[in-house]
C-alpha positions in Angstrom: 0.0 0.0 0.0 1.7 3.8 -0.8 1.7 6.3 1.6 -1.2 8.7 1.7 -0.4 12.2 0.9 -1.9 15.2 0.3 -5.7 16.0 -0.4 -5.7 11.8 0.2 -4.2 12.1 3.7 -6.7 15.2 4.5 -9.6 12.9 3.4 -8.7 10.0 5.7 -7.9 12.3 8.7 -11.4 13.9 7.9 -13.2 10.4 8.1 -11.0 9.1 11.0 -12.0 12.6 12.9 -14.6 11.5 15.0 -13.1 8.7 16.2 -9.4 10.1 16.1 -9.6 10.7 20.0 -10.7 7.5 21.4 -7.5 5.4 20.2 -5.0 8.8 21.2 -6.5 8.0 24.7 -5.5 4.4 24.9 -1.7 5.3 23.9 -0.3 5.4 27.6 1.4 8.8 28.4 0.4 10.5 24.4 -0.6 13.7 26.4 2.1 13.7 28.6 4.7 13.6 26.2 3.9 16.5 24.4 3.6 18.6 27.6 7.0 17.2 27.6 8.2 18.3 24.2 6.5 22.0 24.8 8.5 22.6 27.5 11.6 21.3 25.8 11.2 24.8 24.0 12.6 26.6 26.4 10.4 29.6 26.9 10.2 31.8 29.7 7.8 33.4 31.9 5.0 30.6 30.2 5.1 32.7 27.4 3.7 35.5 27.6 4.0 38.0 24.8 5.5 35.1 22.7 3.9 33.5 19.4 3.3 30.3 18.9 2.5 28.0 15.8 1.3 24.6 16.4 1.9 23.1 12.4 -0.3 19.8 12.1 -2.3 20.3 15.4 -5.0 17.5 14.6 -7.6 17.4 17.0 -5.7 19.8 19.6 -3.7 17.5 21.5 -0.9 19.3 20.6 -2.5 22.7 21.1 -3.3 21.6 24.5 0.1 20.5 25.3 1.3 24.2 24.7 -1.9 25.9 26.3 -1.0 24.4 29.3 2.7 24.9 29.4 2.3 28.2 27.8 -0.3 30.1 29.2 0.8 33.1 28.1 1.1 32.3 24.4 -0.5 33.5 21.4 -1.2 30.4 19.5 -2.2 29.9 15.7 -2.9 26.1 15.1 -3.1 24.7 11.5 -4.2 21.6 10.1 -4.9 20.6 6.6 -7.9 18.1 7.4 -10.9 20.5 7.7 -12.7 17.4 10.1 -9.6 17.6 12.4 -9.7 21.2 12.6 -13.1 21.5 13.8 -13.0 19.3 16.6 -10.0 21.2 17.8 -11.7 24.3 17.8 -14.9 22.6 19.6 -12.7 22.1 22.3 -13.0 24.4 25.0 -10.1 26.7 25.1 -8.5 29.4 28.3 -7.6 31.6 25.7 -8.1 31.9 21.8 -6.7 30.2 19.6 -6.3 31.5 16.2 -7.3 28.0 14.0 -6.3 27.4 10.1 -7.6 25.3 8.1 -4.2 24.8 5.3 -1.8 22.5 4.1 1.4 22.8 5.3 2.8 23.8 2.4 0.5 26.3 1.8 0.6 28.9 4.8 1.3 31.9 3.2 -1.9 31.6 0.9 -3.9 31.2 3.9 -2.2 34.4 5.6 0.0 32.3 8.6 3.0 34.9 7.9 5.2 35.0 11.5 7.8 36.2 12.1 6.7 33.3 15.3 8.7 33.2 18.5 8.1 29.4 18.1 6.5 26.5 16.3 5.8 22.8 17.2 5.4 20.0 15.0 3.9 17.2 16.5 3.9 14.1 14.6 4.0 15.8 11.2 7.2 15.6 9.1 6.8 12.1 8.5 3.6 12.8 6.5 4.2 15.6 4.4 5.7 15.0 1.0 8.6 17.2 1.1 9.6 17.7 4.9 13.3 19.4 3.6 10.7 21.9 1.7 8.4 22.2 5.0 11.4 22.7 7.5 13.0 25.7 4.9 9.4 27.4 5.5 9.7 26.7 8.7 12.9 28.6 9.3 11.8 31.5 7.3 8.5 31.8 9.7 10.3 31.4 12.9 11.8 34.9 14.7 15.9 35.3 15.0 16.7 32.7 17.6 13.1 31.2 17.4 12.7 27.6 18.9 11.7 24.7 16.9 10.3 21.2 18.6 9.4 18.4 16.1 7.9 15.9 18.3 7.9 13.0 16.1 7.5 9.2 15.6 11.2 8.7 14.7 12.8 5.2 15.7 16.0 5.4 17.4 17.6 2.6 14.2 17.5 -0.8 16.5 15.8 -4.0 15.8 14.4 -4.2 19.2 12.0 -0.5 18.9 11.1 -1.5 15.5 10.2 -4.5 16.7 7.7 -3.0 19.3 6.6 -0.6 16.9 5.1 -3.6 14.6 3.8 -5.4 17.6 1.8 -2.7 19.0 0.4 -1.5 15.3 -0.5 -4.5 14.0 -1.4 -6.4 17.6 -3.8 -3.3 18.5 -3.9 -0.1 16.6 -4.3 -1.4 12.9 -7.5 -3.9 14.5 -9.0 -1.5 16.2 -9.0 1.8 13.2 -10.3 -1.4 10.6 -13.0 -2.2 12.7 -14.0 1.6 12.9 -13.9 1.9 9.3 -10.5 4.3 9.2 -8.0 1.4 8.0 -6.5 2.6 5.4 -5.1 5.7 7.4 -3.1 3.8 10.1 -2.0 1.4 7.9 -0.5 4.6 6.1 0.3 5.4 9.5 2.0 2.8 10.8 4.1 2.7 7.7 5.0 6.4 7.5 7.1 5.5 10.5 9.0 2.1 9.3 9.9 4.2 6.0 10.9 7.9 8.1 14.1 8.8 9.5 15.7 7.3 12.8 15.9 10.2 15.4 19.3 10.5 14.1 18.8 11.5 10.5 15.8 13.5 11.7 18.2 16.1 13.5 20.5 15.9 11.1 17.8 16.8 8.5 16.8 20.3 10.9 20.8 20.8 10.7 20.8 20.6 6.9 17.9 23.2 6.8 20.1 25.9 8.1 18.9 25.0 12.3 21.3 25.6 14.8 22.1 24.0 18.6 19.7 20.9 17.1 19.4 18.1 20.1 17.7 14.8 19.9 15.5 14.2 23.3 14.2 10.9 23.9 10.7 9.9 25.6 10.0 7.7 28.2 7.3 4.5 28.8 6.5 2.2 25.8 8.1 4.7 23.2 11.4 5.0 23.8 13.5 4.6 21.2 9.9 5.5 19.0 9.2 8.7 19.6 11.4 11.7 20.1 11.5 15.4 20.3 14.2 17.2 17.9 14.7 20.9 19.7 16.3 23.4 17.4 17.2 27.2 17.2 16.7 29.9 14.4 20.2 31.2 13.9 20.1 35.4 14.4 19.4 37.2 11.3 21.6 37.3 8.4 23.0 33.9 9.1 22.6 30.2 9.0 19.6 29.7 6.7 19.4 26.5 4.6 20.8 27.6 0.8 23.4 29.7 2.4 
């Protein structure tokens, strides 16, 4: 089966939106981790006065995750499945949240300019069709010495996280989305991961886009060695960017 892309992968996530929540609760810790990865940005003061782009932000989980740990934060969230989006926004919210519905390649046409003081990625590289092309944008949206986090389904390269990986999709997750109809998404899933980068390659990809002080963070519980959180820096103006 190929990978889902585009106006395809918007489609599934739109049919797989209503029941998108119910299997994120049964992954043990999901929510926790990316509290975790939002406060590997590094911001101060729970960011106030600081804006925030949450790229891919699904049904809000990841939104959440930086509500909380940034209270103070101006966030914009963007999704490309219109489904998604809208049970984000039903969700009740301390503050506003600015929601857009756009592809990630698309931000400027649907007037997501920055400059931001940071943006989050949470599981989303892996299912964009140029993720080279979406980290350059990245870097051009992102304030002089803005913080990058790519929380990310990235395996750490050894046989024995792989091998959980495959035993958890296909002894649970890929059963339970066929049985609610949304299949063909984590099978696309599930292999969007297997054919990524290991969490080495992934920070070495945000170091080829022009990133700076890049670090590799593991997670804890089931996923370690699956899921990781790459931290990177803008470099200051005039310097750094990818092409240079």
């Amino acid at each position: 089966m190929p990978l889902l892309r585009d106006a395809d992968l918007a489609t599934a996530f739109d049919h797989a939106a209503r029941s998108y929540d119910t299997l994120v609760a049964a992954n043990p810790g999901y929510h926790a981790h990316l509290r975790r990865s939002a406060r590997r940005l590094g911001l101060l003061r729970g960011g106030a006065g600081l804006s925030v782009l949450d790229l891919g932000c699904g049904t809000g989980a990841s939104t959440a995750a930086l509500a909380t740990v940034l209270p103070g934060a101006d966030i914009t969230a963007v999704d490309a499945s219109v489904g998604i989006l809208r049970r984000a926004a039903r969700r009740p919210w301390p503050r506003p949240v600015r929601f857009v519905h756009a592809p990630v390649e698309r931000l400027a046409e649907a007037d997501v300019r920055g400059p931001f003081d940071a943006v989050f990625a949470a599981y989303l590289l892996r299912n964009t069709a140029d993720p080279d092309a979406v980290l350059a944008s990245v870097l051009r949206l992102l304030a002089p010495h803005g913080r990058l986090a790519v929380h990310e389904y990235a395996l750490s390269g050894r046989a024995a996280h792989r091998a959980v990986w495959r035993a958890v999709c296909g002894g649970l997750v890929l059963p339970v989305a066929t049985l609610l109809g949304d299949g063909p998404l984590y099978r696309h899933l599930w292999r969007s991961v297997v054919t990524f980068d290991t969490a080495a390659q992934l920070g070495e990809r945000a170091r080829r886009a022009g990133f700076e002080q890049v670090r590799v963070l593991p997670l804890p519980g089931w996923q370690t060695g699956i899921t990781h959180t790459v931290v990177a820096r803008r470099p200051s103006a005039g310097g750094g960017e990818a092409g240079e």
